[in-house]
mmJSON file of the N, C-alpha and C atoms, coordinates in Angstrom:
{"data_MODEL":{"atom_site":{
"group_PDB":["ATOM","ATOM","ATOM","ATOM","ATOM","ATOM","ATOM","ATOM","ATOM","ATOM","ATOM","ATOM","ATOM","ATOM","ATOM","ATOM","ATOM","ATOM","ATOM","ATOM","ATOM","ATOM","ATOM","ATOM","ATOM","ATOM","ATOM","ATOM","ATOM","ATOM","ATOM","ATOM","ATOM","ATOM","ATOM","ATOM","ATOM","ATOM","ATOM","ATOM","ATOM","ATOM","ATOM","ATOM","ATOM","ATOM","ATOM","ATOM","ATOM","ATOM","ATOM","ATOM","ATOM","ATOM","ATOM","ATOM","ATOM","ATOM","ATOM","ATOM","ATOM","ATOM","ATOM","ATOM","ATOM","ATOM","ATOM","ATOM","ATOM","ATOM","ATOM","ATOM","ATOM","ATOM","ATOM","ATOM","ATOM","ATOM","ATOM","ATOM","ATOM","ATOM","ATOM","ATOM","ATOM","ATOM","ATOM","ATOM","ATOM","ATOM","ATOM","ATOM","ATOM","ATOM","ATOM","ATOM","ATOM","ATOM","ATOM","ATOM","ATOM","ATOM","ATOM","ATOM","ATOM","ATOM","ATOM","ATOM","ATOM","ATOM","ATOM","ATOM","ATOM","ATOM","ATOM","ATOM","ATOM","ATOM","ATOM","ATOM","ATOM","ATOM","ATOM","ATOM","ATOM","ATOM","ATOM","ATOM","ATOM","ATOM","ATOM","ATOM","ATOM","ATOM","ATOM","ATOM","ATOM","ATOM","ATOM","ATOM","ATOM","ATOM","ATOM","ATOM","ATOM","ATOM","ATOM","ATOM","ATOM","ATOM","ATOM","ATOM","ATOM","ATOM","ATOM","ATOM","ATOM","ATOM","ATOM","ATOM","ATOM","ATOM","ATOM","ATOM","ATOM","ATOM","ATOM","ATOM","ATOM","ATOM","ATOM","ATOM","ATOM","ATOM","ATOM","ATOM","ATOM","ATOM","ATOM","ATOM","ATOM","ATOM","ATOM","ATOM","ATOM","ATOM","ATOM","ATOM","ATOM","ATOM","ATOM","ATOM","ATOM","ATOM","ATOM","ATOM","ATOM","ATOM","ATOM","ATOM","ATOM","ATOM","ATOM","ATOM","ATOM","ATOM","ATOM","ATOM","ATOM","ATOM"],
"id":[1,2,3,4,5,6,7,8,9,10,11,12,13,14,15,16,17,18,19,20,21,22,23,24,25,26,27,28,29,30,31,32,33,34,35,36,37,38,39,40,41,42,43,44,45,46,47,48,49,50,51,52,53,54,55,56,57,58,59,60,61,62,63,64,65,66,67,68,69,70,71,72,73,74,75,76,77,78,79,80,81,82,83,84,85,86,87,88,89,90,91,92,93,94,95,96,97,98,99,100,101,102,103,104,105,106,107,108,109,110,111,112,113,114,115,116,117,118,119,120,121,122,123,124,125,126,127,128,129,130,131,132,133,134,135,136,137,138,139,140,141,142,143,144,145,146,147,148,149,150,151,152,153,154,155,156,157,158,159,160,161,162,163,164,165,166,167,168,169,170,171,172,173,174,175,176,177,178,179,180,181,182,183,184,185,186,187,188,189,190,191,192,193,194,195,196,197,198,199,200,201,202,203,204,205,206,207,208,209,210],
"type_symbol":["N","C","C","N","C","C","N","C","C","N","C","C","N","C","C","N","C","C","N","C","C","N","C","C","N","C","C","N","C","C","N","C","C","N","C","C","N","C","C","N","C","C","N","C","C","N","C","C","N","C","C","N","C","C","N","C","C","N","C","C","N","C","C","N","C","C","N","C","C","N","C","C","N","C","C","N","C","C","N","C","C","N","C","C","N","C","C","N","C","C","N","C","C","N","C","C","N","C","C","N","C","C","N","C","C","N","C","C","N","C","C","N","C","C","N","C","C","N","C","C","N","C","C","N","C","C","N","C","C","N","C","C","N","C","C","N","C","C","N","C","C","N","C","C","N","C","C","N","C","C","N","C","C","N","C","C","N","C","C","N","C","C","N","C","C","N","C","C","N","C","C","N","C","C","N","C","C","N","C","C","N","C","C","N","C","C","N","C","C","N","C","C","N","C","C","N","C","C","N","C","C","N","C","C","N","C","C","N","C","C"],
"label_atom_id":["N","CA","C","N","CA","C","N","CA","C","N","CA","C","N","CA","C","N","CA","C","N","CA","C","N","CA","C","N","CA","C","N","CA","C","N","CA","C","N","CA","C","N","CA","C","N","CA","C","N","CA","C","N","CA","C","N","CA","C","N","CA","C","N","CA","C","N","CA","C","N","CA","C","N","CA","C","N","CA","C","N","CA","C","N","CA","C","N","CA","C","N","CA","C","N","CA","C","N","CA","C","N","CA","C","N","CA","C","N","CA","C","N","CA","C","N","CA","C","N","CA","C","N","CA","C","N","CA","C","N","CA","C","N","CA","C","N","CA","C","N","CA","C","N","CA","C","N","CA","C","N","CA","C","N","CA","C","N","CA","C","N","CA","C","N","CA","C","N","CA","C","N","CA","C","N","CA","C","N","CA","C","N","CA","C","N","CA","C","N","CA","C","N","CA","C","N","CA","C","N","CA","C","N","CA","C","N","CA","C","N","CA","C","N","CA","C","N","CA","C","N","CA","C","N","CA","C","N","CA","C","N","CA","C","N","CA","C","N","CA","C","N","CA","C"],
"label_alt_id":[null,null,null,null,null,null,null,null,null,null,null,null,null,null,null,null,null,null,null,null,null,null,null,null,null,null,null,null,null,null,null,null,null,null,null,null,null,null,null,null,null,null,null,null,null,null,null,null,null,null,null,null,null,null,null,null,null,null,null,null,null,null,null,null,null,null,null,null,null,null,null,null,null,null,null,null,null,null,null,null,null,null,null,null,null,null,null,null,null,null,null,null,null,null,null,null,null,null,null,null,null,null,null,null,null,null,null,null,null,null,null,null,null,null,null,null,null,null,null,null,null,null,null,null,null,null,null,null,null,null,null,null,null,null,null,null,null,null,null,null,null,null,null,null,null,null,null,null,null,null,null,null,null,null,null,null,null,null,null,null,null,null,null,null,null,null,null,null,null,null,null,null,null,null,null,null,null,null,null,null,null,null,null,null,null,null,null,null,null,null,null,null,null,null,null,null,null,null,null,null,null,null,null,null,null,null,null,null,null,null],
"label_comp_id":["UNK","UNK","UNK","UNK","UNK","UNK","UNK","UNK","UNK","UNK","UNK","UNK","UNK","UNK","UNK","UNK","UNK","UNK","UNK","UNK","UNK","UNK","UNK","UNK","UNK","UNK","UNK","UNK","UNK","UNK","UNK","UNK","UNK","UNK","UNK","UNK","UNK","UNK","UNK","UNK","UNK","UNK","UNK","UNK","UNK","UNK","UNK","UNK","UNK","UNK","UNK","UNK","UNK","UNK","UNK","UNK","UNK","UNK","UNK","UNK","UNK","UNK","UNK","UNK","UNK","UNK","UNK","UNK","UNK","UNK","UNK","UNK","UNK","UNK","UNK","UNK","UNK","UNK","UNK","UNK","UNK","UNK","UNK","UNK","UNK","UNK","UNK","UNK","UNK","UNK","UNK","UNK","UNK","UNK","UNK","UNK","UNK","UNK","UNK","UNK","UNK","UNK","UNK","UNK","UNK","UNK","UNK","UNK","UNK","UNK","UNK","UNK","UNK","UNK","UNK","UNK","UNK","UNK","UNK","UNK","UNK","UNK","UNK","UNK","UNK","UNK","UNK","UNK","UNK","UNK","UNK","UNK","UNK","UNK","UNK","UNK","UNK","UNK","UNK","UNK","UNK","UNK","UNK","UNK","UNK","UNK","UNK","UNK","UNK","UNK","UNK","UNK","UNK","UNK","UNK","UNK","UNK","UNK","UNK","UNK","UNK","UNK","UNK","UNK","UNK","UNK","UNK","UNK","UNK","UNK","UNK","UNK","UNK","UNK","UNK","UNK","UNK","UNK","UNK","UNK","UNK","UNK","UNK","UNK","UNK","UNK","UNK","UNK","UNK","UNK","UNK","UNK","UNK","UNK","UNK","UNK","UNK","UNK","UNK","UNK","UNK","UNK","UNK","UNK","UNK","UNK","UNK","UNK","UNK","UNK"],
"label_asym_id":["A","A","A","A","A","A","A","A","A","A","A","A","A","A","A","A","A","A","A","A","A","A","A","A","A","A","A","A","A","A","A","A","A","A","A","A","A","A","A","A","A","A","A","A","A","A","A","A","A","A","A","A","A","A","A","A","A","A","A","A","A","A","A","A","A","A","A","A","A","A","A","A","A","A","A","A","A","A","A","A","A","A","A","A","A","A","A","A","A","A","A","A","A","A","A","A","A","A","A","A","A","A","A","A","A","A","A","A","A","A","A","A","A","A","A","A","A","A","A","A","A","A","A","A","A","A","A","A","A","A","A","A","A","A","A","A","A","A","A","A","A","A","A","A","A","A","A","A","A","A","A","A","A","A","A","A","A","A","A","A","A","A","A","A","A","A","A","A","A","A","A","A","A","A","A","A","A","A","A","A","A","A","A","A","A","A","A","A","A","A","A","A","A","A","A","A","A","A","A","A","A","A","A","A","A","A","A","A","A","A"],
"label_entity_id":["1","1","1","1","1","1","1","1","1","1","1","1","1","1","1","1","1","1","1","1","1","1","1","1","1","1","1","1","1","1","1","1","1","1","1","1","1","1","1","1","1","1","1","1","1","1","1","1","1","1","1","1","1","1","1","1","1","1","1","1","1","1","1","1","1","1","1","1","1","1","1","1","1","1","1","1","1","1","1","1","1","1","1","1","1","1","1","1","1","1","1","1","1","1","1","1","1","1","1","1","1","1","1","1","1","1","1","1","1","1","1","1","1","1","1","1","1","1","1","1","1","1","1","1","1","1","1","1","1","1","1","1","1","1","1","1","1","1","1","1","1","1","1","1","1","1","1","1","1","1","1","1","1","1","1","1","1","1","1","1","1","1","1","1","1","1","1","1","1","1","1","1","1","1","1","1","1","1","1","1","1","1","1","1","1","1","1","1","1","1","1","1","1","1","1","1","1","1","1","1","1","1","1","1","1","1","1","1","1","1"],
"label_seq_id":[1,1,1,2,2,2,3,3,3,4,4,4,5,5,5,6,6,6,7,7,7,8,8,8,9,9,9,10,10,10,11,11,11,12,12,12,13,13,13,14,14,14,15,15,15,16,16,16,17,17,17,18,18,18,19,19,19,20,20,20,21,21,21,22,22,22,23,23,23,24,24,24,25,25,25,26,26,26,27,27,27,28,28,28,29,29,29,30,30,30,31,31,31,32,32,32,33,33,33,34,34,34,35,35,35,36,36,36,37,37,37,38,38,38,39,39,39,40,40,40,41,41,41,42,42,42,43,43,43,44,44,44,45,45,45,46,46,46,47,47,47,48,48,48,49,49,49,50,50,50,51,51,51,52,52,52,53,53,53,54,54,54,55,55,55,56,56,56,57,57,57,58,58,58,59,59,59,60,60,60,61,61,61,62,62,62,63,63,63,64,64,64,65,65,65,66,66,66,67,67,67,68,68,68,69,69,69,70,70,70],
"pdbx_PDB_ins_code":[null,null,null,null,null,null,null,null,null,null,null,null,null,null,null,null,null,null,null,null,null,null,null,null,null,null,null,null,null,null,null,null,null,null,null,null,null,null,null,null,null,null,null,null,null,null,null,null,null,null,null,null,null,null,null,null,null,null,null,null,null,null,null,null,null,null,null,null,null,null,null,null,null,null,null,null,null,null,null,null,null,null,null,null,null,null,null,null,null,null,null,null,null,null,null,null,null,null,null,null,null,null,null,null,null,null,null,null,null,null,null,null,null,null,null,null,null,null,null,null,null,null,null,null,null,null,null,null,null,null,null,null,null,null,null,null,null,null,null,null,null,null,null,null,null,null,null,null,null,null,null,null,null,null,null,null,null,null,null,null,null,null,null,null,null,null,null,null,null,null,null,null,null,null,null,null,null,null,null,null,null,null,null,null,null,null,null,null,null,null,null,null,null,null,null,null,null,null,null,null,null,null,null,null,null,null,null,null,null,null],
"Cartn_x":[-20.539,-21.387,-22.109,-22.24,-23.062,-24.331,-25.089,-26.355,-27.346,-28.069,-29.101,-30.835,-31.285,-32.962,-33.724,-34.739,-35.499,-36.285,-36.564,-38.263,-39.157,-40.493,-41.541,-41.207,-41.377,-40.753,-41.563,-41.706,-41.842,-40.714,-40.037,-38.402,-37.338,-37.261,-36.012,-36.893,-35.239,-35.563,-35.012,-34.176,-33.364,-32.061,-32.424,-31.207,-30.548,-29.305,-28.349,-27.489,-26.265,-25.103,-24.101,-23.045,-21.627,-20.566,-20.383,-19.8,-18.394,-17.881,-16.633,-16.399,-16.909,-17.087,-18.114,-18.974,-19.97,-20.867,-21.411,-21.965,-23.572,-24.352,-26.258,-25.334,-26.09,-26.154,-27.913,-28.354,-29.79,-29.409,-30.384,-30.62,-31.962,-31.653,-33.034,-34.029,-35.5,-36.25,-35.486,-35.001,-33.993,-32.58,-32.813,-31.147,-29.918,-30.128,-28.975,-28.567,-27.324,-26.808,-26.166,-26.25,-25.766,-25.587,-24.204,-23.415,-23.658,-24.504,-24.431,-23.389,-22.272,-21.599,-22.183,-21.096,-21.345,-22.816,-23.452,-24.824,-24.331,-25.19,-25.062,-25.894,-25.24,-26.184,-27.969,-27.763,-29.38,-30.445,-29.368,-30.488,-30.586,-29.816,-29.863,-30.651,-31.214,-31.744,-33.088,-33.32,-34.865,-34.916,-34.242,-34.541,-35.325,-34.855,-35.406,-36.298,-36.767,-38.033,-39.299,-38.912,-40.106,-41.462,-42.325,-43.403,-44.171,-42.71,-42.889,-40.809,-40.339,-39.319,-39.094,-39.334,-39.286,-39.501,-40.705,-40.503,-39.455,-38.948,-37.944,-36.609,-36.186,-35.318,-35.228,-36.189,-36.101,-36.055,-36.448,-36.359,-34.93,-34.407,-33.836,-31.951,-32.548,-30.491,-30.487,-31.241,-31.178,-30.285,-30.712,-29.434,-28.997,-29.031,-28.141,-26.869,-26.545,-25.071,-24.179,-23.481,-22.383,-22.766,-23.018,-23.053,-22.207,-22.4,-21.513,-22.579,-22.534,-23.154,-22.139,-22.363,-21.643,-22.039],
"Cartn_y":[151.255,152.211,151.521,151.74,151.414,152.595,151.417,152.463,151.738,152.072,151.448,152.35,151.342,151.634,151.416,152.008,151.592,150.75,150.173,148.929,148.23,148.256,148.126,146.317,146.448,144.91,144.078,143.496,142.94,142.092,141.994,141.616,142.46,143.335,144.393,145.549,146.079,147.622,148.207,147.803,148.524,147.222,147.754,146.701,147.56,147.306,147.858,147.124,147.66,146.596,147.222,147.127,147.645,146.911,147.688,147.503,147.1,147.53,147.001,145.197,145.08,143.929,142.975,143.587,142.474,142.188,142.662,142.37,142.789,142.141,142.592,142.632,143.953,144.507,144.5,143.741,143.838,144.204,144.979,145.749,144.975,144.708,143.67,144.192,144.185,145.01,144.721,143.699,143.907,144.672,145.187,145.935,145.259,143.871,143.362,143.842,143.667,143.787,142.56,142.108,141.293,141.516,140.781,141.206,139.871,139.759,138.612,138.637,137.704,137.667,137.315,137.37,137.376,137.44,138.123,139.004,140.008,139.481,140.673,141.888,142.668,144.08,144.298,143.185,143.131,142.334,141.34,140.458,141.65,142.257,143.204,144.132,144.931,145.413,145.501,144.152,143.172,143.263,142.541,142.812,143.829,145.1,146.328,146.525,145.86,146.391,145.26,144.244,143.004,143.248,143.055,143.305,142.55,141.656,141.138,140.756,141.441,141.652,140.591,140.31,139.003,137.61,137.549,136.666,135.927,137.234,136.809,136.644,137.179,136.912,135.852,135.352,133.894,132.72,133.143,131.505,132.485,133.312,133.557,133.966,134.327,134.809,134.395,133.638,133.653,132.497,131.181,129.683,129.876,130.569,130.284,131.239,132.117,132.787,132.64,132.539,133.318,134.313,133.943,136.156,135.815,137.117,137.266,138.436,138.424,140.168,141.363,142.609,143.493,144.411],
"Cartn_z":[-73.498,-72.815,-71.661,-70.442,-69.751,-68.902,-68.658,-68.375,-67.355,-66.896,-65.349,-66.227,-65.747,-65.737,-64.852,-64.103,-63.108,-63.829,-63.156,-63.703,-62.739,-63.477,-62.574,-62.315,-61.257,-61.09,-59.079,-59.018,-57.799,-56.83,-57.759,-56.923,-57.648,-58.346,-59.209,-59.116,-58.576,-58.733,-59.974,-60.269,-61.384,-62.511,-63.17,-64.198,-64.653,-64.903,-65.599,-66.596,-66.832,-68.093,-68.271,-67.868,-67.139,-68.662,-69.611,-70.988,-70.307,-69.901,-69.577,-69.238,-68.713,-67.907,-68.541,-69.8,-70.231,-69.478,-67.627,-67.026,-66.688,-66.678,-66.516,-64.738,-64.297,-62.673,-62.879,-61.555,-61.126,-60.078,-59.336,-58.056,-57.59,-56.285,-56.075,-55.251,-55.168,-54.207,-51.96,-51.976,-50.425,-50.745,-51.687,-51.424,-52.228,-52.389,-52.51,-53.699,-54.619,-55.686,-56.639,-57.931,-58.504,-59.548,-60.228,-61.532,-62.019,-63.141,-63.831,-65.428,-65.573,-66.274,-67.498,-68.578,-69.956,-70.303,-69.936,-70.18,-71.491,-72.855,-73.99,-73.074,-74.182,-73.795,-74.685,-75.882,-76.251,-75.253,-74.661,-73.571,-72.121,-71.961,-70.866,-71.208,-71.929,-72.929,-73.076,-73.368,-73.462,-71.969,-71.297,-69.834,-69.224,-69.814,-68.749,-69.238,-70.599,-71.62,-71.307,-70.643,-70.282,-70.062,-70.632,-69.951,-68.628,-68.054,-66.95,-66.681,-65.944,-65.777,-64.578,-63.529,-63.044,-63.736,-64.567,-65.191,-66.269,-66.639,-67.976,-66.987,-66.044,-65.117,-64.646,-63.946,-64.013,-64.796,-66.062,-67.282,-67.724,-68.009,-68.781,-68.507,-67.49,-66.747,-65.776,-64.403,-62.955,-62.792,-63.587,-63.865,-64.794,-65.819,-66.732,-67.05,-66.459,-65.964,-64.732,-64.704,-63.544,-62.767,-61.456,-60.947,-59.601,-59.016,-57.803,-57.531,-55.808,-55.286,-55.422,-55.428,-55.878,-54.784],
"occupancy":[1.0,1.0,1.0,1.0,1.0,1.0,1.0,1.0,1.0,1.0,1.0,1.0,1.0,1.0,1.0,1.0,1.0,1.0,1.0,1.0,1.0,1.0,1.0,1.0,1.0,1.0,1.0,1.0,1.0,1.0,1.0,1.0,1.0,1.0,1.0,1.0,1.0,1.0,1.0,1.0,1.0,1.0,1.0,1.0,1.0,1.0,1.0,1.0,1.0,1.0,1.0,1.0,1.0,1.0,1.0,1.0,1.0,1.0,1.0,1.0,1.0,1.0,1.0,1.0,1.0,1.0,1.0,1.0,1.0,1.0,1.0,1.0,1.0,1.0,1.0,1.0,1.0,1.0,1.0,1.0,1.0,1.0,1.0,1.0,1.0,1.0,1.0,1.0,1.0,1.0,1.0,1.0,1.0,1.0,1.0,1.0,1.0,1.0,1.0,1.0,1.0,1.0,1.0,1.0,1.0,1.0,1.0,1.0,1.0,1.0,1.0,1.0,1.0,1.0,1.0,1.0,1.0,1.0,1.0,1.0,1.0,1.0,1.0,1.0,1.0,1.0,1.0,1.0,1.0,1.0,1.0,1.0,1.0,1.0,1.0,1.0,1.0,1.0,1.0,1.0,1.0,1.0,1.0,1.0,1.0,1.0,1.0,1.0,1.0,1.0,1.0,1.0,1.0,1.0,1.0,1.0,1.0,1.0,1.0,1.0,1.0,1.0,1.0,1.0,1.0,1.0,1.0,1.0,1.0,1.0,1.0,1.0,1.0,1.0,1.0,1.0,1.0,1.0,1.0,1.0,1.0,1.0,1.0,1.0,1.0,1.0,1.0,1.0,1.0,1.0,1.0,1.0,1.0,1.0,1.0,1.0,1.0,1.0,1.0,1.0,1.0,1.0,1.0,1.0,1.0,1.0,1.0,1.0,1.0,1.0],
"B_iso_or_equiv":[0.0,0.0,0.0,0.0,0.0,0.0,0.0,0.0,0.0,0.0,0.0,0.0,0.0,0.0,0.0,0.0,0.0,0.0,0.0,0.0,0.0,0.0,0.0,0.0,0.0,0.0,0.0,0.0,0.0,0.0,0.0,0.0,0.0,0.0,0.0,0.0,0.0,0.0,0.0,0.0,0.0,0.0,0.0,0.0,0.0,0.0,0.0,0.0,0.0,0.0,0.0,0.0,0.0,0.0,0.0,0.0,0.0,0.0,0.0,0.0,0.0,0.0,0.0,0.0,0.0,0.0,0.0,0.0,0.0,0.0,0.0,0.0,0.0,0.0,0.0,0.0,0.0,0.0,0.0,0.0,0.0,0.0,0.0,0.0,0.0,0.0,0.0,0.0,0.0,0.0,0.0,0.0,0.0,0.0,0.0,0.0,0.0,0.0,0.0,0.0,0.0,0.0,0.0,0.0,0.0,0.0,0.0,0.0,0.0,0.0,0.0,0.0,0.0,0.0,0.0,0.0,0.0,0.0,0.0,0.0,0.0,0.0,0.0,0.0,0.0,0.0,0.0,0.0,0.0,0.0,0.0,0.0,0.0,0.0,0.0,0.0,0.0,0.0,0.0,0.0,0.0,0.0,0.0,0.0,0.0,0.0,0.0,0.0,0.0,0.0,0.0,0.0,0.0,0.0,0.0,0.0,0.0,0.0,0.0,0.0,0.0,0.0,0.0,0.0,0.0,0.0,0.0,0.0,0.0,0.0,0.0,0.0,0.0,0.0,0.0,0.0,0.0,0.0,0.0,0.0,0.0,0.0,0.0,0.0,0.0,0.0,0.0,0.0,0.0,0.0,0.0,0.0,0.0,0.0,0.0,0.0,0.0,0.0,0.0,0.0,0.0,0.0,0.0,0.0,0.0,0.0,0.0,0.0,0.0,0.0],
"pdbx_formal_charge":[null,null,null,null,null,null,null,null,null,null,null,null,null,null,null,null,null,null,null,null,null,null,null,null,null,null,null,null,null,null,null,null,null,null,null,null,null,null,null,null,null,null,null,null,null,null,null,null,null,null,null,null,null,null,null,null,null,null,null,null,null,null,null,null,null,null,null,null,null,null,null,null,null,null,null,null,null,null,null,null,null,null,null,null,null,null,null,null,null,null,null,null,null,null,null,null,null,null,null,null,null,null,null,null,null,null,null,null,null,null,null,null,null,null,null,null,null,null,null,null,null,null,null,null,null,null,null,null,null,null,null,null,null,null,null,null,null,null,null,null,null,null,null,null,null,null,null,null,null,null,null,null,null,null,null,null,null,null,null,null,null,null,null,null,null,null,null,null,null,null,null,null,null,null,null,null,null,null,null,null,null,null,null,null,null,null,null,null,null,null,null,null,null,null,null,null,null,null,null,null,null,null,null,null,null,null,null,null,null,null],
"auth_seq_id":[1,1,1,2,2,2,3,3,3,4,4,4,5,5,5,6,6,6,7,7,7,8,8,8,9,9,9,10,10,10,11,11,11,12,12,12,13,13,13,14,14,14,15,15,15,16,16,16,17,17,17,18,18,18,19,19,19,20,20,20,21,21,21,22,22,22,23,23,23,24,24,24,25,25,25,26,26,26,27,27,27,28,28,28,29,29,29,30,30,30,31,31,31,32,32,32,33,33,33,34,34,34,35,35,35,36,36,36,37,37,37,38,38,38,39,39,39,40,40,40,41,41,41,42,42,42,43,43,43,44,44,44,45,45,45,46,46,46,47,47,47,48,48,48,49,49,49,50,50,50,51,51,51,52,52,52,53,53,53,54,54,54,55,55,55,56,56,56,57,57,57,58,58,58,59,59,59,60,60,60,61,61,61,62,62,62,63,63,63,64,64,64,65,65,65,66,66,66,67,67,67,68,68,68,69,69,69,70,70,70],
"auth_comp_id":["UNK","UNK","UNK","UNK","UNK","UNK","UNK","UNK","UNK","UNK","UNK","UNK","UNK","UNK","UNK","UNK","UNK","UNK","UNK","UNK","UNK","UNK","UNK","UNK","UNK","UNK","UNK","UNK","UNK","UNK","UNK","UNK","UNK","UNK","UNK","UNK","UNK","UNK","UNK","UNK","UNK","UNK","UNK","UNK","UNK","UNK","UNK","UNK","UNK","UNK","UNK","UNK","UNK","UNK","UNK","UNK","UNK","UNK","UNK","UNK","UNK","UNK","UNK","UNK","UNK","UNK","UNK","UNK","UNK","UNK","UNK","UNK","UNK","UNK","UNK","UNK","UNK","UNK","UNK","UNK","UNK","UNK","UNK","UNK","UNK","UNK","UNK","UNK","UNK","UNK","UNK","UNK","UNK","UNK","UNK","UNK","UNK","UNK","UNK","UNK","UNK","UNK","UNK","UNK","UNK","UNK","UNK","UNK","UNK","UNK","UNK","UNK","UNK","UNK","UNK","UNK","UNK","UNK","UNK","UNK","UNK","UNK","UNK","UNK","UNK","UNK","UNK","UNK","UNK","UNK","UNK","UNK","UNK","UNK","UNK","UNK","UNK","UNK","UNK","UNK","UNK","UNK","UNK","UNK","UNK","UNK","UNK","UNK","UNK","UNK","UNK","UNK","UNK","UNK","UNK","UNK","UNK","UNK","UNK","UNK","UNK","UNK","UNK","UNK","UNK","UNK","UNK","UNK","UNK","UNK","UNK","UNK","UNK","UNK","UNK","UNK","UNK","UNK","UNK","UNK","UNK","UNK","UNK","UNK","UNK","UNK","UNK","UNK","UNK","UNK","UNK","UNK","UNK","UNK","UNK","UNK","UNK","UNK","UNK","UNK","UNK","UNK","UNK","UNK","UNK","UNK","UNK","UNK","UNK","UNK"],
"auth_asym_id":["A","A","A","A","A","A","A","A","A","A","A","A","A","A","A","A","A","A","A","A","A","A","A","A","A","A","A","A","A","A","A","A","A","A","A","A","A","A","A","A","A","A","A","A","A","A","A","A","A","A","A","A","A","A","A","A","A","A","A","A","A","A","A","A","A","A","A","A","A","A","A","A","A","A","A","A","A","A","A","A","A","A","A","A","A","A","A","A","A","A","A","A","A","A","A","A","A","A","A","A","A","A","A","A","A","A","A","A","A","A","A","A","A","A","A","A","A","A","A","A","A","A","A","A","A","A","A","A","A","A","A","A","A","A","A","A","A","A","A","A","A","A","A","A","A","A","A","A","A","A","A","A","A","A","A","A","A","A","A","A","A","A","A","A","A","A","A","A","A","A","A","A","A","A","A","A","A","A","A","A","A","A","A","A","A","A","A","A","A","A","A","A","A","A","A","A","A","A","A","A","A","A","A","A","A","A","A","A","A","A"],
"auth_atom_id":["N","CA","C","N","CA","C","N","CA","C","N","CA","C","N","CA","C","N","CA","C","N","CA","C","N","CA","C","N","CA","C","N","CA","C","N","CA","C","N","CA","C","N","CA","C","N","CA","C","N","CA","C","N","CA","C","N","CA","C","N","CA","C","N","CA","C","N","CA","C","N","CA","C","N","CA","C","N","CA","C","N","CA","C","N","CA","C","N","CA","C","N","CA","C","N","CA","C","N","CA","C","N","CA","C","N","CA","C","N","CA","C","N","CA","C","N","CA","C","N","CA","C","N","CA","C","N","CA","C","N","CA","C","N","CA","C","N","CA","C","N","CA","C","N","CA","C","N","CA","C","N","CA","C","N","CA","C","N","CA","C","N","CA","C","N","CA","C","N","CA","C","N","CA","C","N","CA","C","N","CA","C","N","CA","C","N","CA","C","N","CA","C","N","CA","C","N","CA","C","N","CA","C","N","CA","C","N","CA","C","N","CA","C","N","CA","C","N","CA","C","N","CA","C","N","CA","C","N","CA","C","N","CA","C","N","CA","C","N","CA","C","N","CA","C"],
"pdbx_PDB_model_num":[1,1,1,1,1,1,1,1,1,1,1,1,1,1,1,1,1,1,1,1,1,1,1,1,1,1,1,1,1,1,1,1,1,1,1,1,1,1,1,1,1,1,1,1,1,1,1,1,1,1,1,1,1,1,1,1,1,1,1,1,1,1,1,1,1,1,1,1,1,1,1,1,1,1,1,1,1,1,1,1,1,1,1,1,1,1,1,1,1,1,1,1,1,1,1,1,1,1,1,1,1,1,1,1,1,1,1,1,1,1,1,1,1,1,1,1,1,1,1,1,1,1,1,1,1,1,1,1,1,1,1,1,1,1,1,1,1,1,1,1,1,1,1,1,1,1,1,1,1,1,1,1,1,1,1,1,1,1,1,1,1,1,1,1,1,1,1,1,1,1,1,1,1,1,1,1,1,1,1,1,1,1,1,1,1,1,1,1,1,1,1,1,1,1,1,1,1,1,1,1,1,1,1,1,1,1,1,1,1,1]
}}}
């Protein structure tokens, strides 16, 4: 199943998690787009639920996956 959430964020606009592909999609406050690989869907998940969603982005998926822009 995949699905997108907006979130209050200061650099993300929106997270998502693309089941096919295993991939966390962040939407970034400039527009850009990124598919971070082998992202579970519970850490993607927790993601959109952060009570600081930049922060957990950065210790938590920003070095430690694969991504590409999308």
């Amino acid at each position: 199943m995949s699905w997108s959430k907006a979130v209050f964020s200061k650099m993300i606009n929106e997270i998502g998690f693309e089941s096919e592909t295993n991939e966390l999609v962040v939407t970034f406050k400039n527009g850009r787009k990124a598919a971070y690989e082998g992202v579970s869907e519970a850490v993607a998940d927790e993601l959109s639920r952060a009570a600081s969603v930049g922060t957990m982005f950065g210790q938590e998926i920003k070095d430690r996956y694969p991504f590409r822009y999308v």
